[in-house]
mmCIF file of the C-alpha atoms, coordinates in Angstrom:
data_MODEL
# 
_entry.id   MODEL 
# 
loop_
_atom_site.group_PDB 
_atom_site.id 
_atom_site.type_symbol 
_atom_site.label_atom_id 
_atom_site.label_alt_id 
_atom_site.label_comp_id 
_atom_site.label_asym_id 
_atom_site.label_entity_id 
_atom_site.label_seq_id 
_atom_site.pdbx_PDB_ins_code 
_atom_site.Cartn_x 
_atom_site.Cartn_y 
_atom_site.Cartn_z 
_atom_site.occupancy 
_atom_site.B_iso_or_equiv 
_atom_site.pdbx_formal_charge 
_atom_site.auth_seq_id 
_atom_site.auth_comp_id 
_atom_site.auth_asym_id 
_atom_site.auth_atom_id 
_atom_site.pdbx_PDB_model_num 
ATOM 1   C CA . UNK A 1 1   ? 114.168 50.698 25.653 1.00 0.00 ? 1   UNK A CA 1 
ATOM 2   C CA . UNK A 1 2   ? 111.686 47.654 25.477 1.00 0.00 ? 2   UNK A CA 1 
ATOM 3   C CA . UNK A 1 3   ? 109.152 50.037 26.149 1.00 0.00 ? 3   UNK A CA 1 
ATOM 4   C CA . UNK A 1 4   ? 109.980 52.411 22.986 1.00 0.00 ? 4   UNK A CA 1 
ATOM 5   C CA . UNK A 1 5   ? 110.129 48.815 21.474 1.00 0.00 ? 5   UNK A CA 1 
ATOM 6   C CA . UNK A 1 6   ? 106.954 48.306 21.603 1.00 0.00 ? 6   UNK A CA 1 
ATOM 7   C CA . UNK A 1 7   ? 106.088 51.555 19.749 1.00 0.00 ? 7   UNK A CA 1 
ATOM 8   C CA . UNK A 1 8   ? 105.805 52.253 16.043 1.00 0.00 ? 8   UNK A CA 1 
ATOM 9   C CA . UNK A 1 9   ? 105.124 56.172 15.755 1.00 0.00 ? 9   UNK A CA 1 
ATOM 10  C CA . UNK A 1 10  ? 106.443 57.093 12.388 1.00 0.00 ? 10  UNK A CA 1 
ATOM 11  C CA . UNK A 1 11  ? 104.093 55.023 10.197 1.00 0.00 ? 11  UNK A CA 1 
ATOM 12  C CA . UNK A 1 12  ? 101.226 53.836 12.862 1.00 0.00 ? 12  UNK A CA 1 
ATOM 13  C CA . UNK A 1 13  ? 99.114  57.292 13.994 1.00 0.00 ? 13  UNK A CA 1 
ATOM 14  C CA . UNK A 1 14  ? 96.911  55.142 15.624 1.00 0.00 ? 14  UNK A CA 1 
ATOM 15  C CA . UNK A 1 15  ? 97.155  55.812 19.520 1.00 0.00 ? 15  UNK A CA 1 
ATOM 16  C CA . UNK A 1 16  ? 94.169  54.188 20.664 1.00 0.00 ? 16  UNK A CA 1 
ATOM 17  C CA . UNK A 1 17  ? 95.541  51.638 23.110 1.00 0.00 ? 17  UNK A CA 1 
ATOM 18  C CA . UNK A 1 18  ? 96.719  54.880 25.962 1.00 0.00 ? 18  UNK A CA 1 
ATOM 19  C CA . UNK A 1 19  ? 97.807  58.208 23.803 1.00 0.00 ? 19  UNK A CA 1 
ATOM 20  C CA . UNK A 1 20  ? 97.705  59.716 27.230 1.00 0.00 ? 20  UNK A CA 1 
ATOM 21  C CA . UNK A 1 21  ? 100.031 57.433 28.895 1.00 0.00 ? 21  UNK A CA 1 
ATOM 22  C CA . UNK A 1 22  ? 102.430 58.608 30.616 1.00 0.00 ? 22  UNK A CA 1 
ATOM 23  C CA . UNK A 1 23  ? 106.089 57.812 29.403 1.00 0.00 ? 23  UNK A CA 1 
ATOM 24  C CA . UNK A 1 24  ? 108.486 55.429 32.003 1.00 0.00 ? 24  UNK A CA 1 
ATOM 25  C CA . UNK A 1 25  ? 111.231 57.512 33.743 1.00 0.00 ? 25  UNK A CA 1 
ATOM 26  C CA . UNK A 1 26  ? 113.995 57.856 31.051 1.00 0.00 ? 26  UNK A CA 1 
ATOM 27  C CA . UNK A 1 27  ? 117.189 57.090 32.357 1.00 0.00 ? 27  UNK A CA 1 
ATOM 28  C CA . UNK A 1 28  ? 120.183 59.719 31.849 1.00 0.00 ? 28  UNK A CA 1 
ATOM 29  C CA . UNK A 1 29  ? 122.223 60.242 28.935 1.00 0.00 ? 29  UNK A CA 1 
ATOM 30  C CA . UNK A 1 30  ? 120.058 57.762 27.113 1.00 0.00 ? 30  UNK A CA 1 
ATOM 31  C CA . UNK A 1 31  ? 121.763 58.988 23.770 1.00 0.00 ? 31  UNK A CA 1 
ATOM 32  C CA . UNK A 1 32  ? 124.836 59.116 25.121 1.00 0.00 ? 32  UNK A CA 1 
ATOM 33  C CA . UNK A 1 33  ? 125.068 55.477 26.559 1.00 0.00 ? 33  UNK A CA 1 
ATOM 34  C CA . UNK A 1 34  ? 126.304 53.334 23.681 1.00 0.00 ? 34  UNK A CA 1 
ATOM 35  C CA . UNK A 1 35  ? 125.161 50.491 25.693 1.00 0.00 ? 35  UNK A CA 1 
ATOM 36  C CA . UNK A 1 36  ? 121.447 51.541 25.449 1.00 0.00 ? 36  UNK A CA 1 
ATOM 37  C CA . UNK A 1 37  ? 121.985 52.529 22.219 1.00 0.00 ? 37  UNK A CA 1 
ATOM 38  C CA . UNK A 1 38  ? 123.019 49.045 21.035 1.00 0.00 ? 38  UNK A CA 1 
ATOM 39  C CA . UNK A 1 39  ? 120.161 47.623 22.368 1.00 0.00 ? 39  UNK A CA 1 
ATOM 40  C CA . UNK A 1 40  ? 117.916 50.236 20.717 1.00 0.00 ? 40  UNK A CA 1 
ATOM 41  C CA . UNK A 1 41  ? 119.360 48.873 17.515 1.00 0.00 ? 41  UNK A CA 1 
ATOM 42  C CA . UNK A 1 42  ? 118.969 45.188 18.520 1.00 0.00 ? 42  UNK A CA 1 
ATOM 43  C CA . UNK A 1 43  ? 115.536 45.847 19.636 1.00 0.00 ? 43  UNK A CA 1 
ATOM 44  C CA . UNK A 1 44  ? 114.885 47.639 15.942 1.00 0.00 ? 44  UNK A CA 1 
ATOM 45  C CA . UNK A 1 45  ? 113.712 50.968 18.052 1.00 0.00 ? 45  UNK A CA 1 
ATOM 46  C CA . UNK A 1 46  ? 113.726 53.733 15.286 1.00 0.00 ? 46  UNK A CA 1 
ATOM 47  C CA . UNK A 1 47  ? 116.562 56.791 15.858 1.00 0.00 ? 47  UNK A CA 1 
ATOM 48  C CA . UNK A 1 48  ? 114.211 59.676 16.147 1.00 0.00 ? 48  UNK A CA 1 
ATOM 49  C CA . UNK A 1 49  ? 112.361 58.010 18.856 1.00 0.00 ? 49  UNK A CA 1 
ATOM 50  C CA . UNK A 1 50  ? 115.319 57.311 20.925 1.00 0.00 ? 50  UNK A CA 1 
ATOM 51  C CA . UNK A 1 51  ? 116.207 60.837 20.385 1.00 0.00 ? 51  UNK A CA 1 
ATOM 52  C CA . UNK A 1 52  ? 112.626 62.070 21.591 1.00 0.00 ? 52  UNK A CA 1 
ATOM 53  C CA . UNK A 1 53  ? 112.780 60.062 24.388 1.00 0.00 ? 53  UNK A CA 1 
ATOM 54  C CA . UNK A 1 54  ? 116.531 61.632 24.876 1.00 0.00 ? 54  UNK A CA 1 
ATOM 55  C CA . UNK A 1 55  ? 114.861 64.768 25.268 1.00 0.00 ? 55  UNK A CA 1 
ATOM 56  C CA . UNK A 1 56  ? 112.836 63.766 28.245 1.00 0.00 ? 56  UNK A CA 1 
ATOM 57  C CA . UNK A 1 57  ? 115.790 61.904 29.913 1.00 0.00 ? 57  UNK A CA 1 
ATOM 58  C CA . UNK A 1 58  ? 116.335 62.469 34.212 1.00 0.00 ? 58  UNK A CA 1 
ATOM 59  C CA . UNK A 1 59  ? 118.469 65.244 34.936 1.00 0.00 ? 59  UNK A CA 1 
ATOM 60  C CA . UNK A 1 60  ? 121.164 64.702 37.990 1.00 0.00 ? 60  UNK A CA 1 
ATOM 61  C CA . UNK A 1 61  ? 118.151 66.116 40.269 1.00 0.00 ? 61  UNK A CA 1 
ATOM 62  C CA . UNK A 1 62  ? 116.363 63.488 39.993 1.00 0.00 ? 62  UNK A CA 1 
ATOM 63  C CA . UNK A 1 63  ? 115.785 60.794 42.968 1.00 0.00 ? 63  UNK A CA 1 
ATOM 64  C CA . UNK A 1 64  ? 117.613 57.861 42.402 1.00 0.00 ? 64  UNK A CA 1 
ATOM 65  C CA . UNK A 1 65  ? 115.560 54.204 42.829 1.00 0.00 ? 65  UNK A CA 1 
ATOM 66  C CA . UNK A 1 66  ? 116.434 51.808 44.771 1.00 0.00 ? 66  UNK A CA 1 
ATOM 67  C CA . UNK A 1 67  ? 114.760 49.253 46.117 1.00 0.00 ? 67  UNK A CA 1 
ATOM 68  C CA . UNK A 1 68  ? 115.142 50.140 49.627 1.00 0.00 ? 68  UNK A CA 1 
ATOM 69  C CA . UNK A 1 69  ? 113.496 53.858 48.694 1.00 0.00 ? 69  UNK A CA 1 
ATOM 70  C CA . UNK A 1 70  ? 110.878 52.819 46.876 1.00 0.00 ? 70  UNK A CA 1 
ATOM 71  C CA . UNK A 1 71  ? 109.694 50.149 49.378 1.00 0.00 ? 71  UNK A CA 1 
ATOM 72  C CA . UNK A 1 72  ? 109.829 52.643 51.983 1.00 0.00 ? 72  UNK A CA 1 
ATOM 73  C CA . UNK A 1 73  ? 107.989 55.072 49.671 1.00 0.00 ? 73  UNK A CA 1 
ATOM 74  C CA . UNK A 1 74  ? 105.181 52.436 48.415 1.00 0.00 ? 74  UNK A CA 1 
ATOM 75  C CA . UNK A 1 75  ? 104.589 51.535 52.413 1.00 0.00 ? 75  UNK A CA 1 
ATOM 76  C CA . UNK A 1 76  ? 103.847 55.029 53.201 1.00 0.00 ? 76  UNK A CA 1 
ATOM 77  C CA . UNK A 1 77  ? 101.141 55.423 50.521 1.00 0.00 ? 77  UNK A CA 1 
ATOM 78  C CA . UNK A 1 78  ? 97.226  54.553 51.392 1.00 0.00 ? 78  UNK A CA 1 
ATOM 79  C CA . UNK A 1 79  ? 96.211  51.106 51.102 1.00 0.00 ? 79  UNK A CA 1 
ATOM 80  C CA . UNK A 1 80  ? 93.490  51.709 48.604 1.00 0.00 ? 80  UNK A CA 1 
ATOM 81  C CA . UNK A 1 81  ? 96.308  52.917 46.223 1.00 0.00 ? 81  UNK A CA 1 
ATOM 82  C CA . UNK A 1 82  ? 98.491  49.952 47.557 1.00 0.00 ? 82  UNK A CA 1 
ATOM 83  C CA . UNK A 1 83  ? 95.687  47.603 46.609 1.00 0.00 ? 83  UNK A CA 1 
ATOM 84  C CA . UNK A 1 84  ? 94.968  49.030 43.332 1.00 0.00 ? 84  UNK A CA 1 
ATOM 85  C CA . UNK A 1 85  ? 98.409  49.066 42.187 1.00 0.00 ? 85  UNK A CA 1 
ATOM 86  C CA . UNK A 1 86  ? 98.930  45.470 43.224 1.00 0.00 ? 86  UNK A CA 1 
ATOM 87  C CA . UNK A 1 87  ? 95.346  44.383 41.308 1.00 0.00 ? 87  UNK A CA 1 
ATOM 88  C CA . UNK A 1 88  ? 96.754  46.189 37.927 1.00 0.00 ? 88  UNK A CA 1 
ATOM 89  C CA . UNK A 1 89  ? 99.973  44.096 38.019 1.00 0.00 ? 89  UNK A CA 1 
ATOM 90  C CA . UNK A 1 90  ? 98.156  40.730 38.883 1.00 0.00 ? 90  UNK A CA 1 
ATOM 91  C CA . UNK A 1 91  ? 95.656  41.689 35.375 1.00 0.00 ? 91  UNK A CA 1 
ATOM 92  C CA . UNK A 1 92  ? 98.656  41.930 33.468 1.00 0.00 ? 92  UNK A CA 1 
ATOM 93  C CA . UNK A 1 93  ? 99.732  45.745 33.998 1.00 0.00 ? 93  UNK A CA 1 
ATOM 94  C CA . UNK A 1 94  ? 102.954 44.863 35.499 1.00 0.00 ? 94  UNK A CA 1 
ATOM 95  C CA . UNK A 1 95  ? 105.526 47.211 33.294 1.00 0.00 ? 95  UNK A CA 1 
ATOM 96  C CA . UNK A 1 96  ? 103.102 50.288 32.806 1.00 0.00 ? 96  UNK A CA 1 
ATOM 97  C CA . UNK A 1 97  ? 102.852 50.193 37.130 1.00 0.00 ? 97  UNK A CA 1 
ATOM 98  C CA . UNK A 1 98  ? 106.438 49.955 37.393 1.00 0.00 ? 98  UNK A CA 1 
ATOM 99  C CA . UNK A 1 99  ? 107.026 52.485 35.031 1.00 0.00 ? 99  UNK A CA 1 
ATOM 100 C CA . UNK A 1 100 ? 104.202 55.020 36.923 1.00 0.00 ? 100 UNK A CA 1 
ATOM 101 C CA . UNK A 1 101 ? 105.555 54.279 40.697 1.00 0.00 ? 101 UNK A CA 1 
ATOM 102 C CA . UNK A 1 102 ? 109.083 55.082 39.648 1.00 0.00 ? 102 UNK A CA 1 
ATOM 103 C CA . UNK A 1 103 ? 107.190 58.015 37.700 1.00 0.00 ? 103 UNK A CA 1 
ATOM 104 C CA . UNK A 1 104 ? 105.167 58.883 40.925 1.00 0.00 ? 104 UNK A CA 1 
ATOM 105 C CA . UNK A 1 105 ? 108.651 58.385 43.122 1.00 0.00 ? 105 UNK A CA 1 
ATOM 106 C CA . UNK A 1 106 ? 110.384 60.415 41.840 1.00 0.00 ? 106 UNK A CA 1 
ATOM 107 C CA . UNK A 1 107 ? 107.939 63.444 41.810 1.00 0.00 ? 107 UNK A CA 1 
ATOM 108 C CA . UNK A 1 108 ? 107.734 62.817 45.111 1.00 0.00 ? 108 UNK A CA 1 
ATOM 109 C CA . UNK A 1 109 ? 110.893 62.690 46.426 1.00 0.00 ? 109 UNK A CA 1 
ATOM 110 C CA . UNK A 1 110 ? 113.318 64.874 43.392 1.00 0.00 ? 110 UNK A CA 1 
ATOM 111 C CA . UNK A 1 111 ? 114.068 68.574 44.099 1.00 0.00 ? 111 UNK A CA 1 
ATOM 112 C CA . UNK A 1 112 ? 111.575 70.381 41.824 1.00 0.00 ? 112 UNK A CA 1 
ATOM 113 C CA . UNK A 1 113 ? 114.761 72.055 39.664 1.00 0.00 ? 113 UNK A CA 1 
ATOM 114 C CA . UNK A 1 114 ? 115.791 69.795 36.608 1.00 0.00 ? 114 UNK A CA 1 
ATOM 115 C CA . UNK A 1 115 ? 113.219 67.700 36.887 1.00 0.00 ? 115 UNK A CA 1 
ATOM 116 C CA . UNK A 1 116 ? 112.191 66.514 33.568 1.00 0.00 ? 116 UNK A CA 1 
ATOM 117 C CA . UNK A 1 117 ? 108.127 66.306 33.092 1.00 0.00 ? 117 UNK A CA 1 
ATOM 118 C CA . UNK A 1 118 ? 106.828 62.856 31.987 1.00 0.00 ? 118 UNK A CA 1 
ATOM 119 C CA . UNK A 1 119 ? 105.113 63.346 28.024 1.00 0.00 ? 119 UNK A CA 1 
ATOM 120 C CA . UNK A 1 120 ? 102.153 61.451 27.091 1.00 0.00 ? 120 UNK A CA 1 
ATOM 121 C CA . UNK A 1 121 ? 102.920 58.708 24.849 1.00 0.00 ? 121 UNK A CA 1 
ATOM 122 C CA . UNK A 1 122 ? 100.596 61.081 21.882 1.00 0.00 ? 122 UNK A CA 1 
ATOM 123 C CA . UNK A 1 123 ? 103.672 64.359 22.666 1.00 0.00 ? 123 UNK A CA 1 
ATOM 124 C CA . UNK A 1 124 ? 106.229 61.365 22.501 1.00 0.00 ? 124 UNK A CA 1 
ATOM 125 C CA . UNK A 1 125 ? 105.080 60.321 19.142 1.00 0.00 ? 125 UNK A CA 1 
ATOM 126 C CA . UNK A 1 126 ? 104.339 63.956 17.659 1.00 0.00 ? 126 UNK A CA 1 
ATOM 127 C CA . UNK A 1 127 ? 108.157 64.244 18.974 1.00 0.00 ? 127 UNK A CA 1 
ATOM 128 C CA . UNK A 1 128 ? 109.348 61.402 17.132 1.00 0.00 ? 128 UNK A CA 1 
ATOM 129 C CA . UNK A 1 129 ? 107.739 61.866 13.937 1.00 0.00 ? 129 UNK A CA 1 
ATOM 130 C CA . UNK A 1 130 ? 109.204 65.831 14.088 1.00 0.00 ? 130 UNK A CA 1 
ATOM 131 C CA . UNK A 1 131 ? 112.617 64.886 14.282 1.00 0.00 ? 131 UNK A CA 1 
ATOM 132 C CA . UNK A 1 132 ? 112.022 62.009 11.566 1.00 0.00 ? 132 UNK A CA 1 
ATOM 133 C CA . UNK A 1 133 ? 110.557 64.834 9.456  1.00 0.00 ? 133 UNK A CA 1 
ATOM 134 C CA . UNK A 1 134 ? 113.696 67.667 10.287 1.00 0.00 ? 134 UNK A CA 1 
ATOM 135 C CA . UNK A 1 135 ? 116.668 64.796 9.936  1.00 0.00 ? 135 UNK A CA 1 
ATOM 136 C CA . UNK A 1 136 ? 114.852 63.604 6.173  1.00 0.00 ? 136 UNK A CA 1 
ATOM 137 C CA . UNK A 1 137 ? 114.802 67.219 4.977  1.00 0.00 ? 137 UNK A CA 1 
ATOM 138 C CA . UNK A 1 138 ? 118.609 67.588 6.520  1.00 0.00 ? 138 UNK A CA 1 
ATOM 139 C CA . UNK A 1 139 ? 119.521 64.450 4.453  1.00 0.00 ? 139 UNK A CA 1 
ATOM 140 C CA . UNK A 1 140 ? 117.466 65.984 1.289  1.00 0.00 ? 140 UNK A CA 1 
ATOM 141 C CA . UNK A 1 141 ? 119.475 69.535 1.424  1.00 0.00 ? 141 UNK A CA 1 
ATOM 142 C CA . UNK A 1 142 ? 123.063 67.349 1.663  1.00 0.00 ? 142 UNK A CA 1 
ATOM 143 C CA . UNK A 1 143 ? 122.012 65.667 -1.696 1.00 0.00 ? 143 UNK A CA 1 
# 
């Protein structure tokens, strides 16, 4: 959710800071958990982006994290990667790592069925701004 936060896509088109980032593991039932929604409100994330982001949300197939697993995981991947990883967070990259090892994790250790594919933040956006545009035309035919 602080992620989305830190999005605007229905009034800034301008991706230029990482359109092809890829989006942080979305946890289940995101629009389901009135808990996440709350802070979704709080954190003045707009509704059709939650709802895109829904869309993409980890299916029961998906590896759970836990510290144990991913430290395990992390150990067994080549140093170079290791040490580029840890030079990203150090330069300030700490959340958009997190978000890709948890992303890379879980590719590599979920069953391939029901695994939801990670969007770009560009196809999160485009998302976004097409349910904004289908729930105002729903709210202009109830008029």
């Amino acid at each position: 959710m602080a992620w989305l936060s830190t999005l605007d896509p229905l009034y800034d088109g301008d991706e230029e800071d990482g359109g092809d980032r890829l989006e942080p593991p979305v946890p289940p039932a995101l629009a389901e958990s009135s808990d996440l929604l709350s802070l979704a409100e709080f954190l003045e994330v707009e509704a059709p982006l939650v709802a895109a982001a829904a869309e993409g949300a980890a299916s029961e197939g998906d590896a759970e994290v836990t510290p144990s697993a991913l430290k395990r995981w992390i150990a067994a991947q080549p140093a170079a990667k290791q040490h580029a990883w840890l030079t990203r967070v150090a330069t300030g990259g700490g959340a958009e790592v997190e978000a890709e090892l948890v992303a890379a994790f879980q590719r590599a250790t979920a069953p391939e069925a029901g695994r939801a594919p990670r969007r770009t933040l560009s196809a999160l956006i485009t998302r976004a701004q097409e349910i904004h545009e289908l729930r105002r035309k729903r709210a202009g035919r109830r008029r």
